[in-house]
N, C-alpha and C positions, 0 to 999 in steps of 0.2 A: 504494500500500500504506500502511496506517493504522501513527503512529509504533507504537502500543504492538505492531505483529506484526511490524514490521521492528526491533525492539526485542529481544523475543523471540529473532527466526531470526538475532540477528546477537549472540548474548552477547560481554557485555565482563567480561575481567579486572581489576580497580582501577586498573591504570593506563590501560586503555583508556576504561575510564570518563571518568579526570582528563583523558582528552588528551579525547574529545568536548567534553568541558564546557567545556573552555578552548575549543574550537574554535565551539561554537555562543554562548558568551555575549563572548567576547571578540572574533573573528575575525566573528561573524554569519553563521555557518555553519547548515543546518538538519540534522533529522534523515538527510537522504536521504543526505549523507556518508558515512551507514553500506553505503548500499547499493555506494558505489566501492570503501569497505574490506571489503567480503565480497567483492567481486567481485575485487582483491589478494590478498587471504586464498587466494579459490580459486584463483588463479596461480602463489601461492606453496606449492600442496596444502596446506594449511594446516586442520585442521577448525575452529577458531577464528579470530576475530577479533582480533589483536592490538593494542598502541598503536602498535606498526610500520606496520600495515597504514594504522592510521586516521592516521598523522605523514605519512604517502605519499602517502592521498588528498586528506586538506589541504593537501600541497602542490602535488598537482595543480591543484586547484581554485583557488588563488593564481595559479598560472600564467594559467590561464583568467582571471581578473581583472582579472593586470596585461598582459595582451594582447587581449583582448575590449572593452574597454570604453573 
């Protein structure tokens, strides 16, 4: 799925914003992030995407990092 439609179907609130940005420019995270925090979001029935959601898949995806590699 192309960033700008996963973009779209996954709206951020300001701080959900500040958390991607910190997460893909500092951490070297990409867009696709978004798709583990929508898929949190929907766990937690959530119709939005939080920076909750998006701090949880970040810190998944660090797990995966520091045990994969």
């Amino acid at each position: 799925m192309p960033s700008r439609i996963l973009r779209k179907l996954c709206e951020l609130d300001d701080a959900g914003k500040r958390t991607l940005e910190i997460a893909v420019r500092r951490l070297g995270l990409s867009d696709r992030i978004l798709k583990v925090a929508r898929t949190i979001a929907d766990l937690d029935e959530k119709p939005g995407v939080s920076a909750k959601h998006l701090a949880e898949a970040v810190q998944y995806r660090s797990l995966d990092r520091n045990y994969w590699t």
